[in-house]
Biopython code that builds the backbone (N, CA, C, O; Angstrom):
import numpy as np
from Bio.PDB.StructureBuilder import StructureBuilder

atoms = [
    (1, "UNK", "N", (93.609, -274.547, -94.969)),
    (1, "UNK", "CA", (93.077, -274.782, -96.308)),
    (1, "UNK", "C", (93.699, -273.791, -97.283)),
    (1, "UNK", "O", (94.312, -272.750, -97.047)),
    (2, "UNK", "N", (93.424, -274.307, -98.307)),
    (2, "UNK", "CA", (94.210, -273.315, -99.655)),
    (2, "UNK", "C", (93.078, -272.492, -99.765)),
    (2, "UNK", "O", (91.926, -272.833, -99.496)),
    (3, "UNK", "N", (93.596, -270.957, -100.333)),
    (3, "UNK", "CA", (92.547, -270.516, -101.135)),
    (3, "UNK", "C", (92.026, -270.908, -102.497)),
    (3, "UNK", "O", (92.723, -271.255, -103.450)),
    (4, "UNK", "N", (90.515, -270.792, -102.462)),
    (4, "UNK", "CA", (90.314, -271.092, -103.584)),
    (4, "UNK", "C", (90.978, -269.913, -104.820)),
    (4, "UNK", "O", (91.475, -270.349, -105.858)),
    (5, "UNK", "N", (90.907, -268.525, -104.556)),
    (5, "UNK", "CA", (91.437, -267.583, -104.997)),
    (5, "UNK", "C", (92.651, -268.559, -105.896)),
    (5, "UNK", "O", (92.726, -268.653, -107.121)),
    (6, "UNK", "N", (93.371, -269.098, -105.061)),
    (6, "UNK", "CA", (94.933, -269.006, -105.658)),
    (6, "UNK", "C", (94.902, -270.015, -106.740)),
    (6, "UNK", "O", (95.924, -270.123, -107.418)),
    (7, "UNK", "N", (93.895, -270.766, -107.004)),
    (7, "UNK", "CA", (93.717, -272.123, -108.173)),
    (7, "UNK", "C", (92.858, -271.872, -109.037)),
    (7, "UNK", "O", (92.745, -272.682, -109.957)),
    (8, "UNK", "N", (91.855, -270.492, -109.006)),
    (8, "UNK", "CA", (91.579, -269.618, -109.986)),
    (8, "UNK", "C", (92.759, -269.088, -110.704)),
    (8, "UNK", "O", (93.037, -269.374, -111.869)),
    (9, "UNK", "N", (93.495, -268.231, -109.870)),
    (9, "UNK", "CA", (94.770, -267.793, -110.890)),
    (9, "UNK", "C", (95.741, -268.359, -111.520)),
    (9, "UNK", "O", (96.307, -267.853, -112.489)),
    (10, "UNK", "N", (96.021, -269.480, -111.010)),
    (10, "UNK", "CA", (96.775, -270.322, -111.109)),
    (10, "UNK", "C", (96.405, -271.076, -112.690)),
    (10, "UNK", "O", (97.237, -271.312, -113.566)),
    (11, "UNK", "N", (94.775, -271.390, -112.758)),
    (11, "UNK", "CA", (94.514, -271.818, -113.784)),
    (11, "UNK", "C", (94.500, -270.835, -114.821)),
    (11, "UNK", "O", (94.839, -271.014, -115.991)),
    (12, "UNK", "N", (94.052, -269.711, -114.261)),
    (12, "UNK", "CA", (94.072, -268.131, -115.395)),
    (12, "UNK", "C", (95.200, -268.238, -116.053)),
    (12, "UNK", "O", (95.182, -268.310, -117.281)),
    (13, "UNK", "N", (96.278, -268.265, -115.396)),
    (13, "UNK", "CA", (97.602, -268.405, -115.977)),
    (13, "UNK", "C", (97.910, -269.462, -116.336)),
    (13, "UNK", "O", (98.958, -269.448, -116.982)),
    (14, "UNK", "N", (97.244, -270.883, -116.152)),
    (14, "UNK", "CA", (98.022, -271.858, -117.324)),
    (14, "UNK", "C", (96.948, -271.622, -118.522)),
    (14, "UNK", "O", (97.459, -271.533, -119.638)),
    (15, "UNK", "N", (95.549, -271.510, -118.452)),
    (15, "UNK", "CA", (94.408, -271.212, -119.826)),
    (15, "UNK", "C", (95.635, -270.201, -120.543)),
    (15, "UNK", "O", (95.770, -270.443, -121.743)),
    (16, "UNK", "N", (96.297, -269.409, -120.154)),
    (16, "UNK", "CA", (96.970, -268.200, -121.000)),
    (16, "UNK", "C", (98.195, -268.376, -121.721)),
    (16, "UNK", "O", (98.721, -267.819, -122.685)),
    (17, "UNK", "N", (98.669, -269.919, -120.478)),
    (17, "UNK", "CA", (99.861, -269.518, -121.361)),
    (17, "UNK", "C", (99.729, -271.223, -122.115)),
    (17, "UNK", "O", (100.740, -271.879, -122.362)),
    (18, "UNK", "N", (98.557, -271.645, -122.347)),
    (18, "UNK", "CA", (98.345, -272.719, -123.422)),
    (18, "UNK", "C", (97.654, -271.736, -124.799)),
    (18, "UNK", "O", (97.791, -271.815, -126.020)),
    (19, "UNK", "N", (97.062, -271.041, -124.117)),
    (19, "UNK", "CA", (96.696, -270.050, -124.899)),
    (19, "UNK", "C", (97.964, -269.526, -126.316)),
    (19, "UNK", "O", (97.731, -269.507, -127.524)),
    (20, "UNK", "N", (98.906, -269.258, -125.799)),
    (20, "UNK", "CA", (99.768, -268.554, -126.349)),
    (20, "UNK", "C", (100.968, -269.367, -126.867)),
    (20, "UNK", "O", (101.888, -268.850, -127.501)),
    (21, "UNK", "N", (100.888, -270.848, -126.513)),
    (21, "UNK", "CA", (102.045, -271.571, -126.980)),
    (21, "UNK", "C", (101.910, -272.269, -128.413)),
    (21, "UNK", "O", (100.861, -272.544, -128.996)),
    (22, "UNK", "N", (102.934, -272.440, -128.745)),
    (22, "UNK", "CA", (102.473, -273.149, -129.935)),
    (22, "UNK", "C", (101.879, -274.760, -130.252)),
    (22, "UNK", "O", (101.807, -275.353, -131.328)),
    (23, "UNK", "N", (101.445, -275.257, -128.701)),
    (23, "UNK", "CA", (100.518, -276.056, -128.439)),
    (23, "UNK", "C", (98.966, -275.733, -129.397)),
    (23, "UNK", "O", (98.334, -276.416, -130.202)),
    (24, "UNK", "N", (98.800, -274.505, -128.892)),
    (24, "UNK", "CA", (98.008, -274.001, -129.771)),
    (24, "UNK", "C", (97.667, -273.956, -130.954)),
    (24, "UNK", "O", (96.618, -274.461, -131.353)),
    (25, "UNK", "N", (98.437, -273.390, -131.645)),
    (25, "UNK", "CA", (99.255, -273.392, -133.249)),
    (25, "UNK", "C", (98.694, -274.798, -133.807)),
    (25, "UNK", "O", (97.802, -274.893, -134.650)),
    (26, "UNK", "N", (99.554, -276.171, -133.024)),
    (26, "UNK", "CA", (99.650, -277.202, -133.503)),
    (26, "UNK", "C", (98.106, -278.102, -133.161)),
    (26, "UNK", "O", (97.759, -279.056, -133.857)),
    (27, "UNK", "N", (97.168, -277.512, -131.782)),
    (27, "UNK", "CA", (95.811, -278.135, -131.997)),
    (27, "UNK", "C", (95.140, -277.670, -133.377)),
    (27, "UNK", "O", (94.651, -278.463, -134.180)),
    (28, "UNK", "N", (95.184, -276.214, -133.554)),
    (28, "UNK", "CA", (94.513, -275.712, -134.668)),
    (28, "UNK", "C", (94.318, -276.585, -135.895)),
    (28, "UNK", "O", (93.329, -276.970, -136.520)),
    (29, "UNK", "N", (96.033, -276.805, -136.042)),
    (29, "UNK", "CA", (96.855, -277.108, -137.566)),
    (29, "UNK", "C", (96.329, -278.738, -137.573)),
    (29, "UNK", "O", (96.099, -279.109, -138.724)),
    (30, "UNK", "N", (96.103, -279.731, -136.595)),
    (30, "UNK", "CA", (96.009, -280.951, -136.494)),
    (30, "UNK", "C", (94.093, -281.051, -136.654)),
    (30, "UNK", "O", (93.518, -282.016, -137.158)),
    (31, "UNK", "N", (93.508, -280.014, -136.184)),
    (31, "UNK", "CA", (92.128, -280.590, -136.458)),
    (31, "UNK", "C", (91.249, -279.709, -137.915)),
    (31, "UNK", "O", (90.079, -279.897, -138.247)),
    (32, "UNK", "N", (92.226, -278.774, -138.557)),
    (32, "UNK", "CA", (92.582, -278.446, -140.051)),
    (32, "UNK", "C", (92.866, -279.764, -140.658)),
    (32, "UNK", "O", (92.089, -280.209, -141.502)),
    (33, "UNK", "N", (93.742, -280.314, -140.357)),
    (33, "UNK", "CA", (94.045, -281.570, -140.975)),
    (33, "UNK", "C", (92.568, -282.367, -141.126)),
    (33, "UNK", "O", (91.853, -282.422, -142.127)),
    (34, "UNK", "N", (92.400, -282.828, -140.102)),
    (34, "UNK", "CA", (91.532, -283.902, -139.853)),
    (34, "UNK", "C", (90.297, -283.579, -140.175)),
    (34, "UNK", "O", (89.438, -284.445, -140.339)),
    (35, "UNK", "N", (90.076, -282.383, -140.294)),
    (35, "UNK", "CA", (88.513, -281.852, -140.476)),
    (35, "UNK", "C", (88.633, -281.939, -142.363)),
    (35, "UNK", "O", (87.738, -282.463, -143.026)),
    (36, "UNK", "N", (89.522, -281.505, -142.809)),
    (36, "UNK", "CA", (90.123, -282.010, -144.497)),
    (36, "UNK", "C", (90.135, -283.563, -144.485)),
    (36, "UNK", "O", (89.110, -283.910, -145.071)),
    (37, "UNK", "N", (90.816, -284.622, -144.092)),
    (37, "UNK", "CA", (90.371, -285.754, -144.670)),
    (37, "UNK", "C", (89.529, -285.911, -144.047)),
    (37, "UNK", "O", (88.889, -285.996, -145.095)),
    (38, "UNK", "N", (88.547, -286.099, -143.042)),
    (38, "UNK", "CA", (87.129, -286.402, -142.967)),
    (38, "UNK", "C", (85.956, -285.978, -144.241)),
    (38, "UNK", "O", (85.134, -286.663, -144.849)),
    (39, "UNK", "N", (86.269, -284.729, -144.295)),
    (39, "UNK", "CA", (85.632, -283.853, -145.998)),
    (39, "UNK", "C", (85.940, -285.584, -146.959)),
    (39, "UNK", "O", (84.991, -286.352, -147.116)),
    (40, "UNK", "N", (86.626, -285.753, -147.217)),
    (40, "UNK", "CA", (87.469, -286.549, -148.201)),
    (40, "UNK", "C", (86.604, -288.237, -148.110)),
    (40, "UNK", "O", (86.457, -289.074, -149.001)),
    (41, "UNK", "N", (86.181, -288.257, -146.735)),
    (41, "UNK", "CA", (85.768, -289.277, -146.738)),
    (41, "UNK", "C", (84.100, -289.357, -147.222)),
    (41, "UNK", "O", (83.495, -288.302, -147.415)),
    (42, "UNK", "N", (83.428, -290.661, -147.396)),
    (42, "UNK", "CA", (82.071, -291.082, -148.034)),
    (42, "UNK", "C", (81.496, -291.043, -145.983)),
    (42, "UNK", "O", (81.495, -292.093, -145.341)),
    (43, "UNK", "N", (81.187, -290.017, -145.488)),
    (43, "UNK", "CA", (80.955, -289.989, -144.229)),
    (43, "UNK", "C", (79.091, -289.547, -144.039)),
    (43, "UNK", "O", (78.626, -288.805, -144.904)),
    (44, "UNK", "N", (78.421, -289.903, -143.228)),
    (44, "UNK", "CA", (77.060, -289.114, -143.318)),
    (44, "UNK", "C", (77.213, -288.668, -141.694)),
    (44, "UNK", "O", (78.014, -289.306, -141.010)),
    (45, "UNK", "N", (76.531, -287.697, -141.156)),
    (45, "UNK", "CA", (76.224, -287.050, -140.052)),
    (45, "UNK", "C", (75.437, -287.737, -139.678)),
    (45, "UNK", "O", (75.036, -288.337, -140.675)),
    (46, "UNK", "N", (74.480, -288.342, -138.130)),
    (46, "UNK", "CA", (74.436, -288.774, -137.654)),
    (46, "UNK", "C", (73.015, -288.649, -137.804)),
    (46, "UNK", "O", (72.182, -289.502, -138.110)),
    (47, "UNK", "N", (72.905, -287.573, -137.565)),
    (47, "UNK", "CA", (71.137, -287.427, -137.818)),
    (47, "UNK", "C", (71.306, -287.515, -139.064)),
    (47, "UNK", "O", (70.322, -286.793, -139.227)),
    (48, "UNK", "N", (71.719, -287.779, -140.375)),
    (48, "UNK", "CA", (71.373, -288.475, -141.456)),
    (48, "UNK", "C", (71.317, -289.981, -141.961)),
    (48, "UNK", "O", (70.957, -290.418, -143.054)),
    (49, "UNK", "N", (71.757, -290.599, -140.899)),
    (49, "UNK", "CA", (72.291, -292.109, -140.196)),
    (49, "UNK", "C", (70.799, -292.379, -139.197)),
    (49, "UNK", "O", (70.402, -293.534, -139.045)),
    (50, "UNK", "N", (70.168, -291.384, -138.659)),
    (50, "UNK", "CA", (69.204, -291.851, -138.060)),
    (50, "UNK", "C", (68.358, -292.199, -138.735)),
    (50, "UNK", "O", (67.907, -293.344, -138.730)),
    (51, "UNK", "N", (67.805, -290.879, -139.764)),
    (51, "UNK", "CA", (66.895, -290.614, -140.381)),
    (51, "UNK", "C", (66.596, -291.901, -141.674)),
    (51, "UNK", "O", (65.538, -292.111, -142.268)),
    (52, "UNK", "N", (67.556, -292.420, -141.787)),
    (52, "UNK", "CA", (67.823, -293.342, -143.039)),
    (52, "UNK", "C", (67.383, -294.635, -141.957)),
    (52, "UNK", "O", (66.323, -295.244, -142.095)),
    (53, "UNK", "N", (67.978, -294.819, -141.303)),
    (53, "UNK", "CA", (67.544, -296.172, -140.072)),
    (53, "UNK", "C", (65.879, -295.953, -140.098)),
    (53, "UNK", "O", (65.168, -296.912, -140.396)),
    (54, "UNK", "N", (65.485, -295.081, -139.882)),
    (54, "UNK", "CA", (63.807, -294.699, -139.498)),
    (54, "UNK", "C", (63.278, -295.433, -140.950)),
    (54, "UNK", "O", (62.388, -296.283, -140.952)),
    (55, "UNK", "N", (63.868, -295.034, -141.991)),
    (55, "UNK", "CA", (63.379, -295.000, -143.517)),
    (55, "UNK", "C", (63.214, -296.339, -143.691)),
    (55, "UNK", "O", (62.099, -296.739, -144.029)),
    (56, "UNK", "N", (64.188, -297.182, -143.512)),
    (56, "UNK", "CA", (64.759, -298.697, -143.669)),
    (56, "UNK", "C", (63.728, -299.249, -142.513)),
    (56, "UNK", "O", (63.190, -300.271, -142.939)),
    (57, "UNK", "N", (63.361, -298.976, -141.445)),
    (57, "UNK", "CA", (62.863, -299.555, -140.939)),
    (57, "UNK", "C", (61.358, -299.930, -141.217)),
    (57, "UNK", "O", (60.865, -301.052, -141.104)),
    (58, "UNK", "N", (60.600, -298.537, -141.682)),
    (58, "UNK", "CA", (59.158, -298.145, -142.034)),
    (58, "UNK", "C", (59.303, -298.825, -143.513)),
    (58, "UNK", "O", (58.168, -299.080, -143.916)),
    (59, "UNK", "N", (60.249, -299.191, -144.420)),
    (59, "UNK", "CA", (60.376, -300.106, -145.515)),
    (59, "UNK", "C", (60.248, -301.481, -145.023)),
    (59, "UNK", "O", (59.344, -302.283, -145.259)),
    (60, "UNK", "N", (61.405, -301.638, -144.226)),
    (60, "UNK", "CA", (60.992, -303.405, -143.629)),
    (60, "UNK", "C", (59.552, -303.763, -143.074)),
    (60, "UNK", "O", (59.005, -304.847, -143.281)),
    (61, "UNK", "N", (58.973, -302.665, -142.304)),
    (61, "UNK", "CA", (57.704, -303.284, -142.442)),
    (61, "UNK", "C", (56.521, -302.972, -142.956)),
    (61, "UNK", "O", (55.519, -303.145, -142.262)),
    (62, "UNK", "N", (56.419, -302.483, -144.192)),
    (62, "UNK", "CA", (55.980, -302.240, -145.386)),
    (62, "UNK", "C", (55.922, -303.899, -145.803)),
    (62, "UNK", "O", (55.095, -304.810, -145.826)),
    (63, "UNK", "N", (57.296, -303.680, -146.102)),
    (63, "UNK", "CA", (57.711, -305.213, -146.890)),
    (63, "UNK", "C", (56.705, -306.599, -146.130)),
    (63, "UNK", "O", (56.053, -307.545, -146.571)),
    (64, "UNK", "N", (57.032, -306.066, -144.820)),
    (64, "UNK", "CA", (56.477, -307.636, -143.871)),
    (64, "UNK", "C", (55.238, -307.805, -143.985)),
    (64, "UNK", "O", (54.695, -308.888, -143.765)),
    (65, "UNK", "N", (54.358, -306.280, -144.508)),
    (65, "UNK", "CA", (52.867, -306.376, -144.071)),
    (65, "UNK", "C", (52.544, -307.104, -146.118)),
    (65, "UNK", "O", (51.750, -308.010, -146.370)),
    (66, "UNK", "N", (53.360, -306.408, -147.135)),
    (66, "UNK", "CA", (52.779, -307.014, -148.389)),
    (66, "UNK", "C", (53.045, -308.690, -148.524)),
    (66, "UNK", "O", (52.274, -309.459, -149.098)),
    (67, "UNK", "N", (54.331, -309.075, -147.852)),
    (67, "UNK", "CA", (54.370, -310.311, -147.991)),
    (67, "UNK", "C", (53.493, -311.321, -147.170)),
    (67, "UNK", "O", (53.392, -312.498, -147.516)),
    (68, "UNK", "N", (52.835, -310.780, -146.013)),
    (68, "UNK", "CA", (51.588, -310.885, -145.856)),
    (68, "UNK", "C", (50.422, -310.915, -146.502)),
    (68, "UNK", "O", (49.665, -311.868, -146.319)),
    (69, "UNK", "N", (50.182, -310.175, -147.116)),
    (69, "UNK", "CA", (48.930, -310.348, -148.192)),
    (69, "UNK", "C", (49.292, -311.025, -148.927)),
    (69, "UNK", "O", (48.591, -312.005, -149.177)),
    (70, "UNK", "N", (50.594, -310.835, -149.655)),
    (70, "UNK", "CA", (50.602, -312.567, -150.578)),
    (70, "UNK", "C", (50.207, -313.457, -150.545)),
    (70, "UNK", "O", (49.343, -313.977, -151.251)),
    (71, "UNK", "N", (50.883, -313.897, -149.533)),
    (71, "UNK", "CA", (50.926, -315.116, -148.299)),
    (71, "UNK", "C", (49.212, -315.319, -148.826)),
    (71, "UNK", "O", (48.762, -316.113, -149.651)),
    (72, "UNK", "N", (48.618, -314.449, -148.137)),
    (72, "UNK", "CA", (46.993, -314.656, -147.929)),
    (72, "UNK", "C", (46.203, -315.065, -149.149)),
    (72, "UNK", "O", (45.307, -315.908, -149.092)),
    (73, "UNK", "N", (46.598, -314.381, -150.357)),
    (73, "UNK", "CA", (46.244, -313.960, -151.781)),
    (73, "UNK", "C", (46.714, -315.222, -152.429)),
    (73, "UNK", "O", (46.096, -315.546, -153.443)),
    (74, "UNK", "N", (47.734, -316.029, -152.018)),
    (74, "UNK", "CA", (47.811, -317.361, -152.684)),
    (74, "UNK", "C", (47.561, -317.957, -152.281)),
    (74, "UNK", "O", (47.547, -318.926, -153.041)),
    (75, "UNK", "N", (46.948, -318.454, -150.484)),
    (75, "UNK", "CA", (46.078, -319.263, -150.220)),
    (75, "UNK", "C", (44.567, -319.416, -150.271)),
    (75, "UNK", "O", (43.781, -320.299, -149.928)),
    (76, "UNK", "N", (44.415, -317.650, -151.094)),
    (76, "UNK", "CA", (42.838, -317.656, -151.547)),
    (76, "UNK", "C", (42.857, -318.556, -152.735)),
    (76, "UNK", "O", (42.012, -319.447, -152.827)),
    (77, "UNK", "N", (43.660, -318.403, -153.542)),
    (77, "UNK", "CA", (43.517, -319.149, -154.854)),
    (77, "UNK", "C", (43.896, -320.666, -154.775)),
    (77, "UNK", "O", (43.828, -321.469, -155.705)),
    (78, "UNK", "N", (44.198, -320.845, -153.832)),
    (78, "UNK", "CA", (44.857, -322.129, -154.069)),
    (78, "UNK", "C", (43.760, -323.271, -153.536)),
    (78, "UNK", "O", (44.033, -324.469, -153.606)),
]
sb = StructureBuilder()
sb.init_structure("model")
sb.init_model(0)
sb.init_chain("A")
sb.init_seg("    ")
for serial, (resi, resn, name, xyz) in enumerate(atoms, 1):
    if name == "N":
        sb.init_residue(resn, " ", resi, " ")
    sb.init_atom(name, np.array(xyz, "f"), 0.0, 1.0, " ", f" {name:<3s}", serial, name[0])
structure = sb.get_structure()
């Protein structure tokens, strides 16, 4: 069997030398980018996407329960 030892170091030394390449450099520079036009975009966070779903929903049935009483309120009169 291999040591495990030797695929610890092994990885020590590739984490280091991704670390140090300009792989690096260029993840940085690419999610700089992207984190700028996302800014740029009409975007909401997710829990603000929920929270609005919750809102819309407790409106829809708002809505369902008054058009209900309508409903009721014009077959009183009628």
């Amino acid at each position: 069997m291999i040591n495990q030892k030797f695929f610890e170091e092994l990885s020590g030394k590739l984490n280091q030398a991704v670390a140090n390449s300009p792989a690096r450099d260029f993840e940085k520079n690419a999610r700089a980018l992207l984190a700028q036009g996302f800014s740029k975009l009409d975007l909401v966070t997710r829990e603000e996407f929920d929270i609005q779903a919750q809102v819309l929903a407790r409106a829809r049935e708002q809505l369902a329960e008054l058009e209900k009483r309508v409903a009721e309120l014009e077959q009183r009169q009628a």
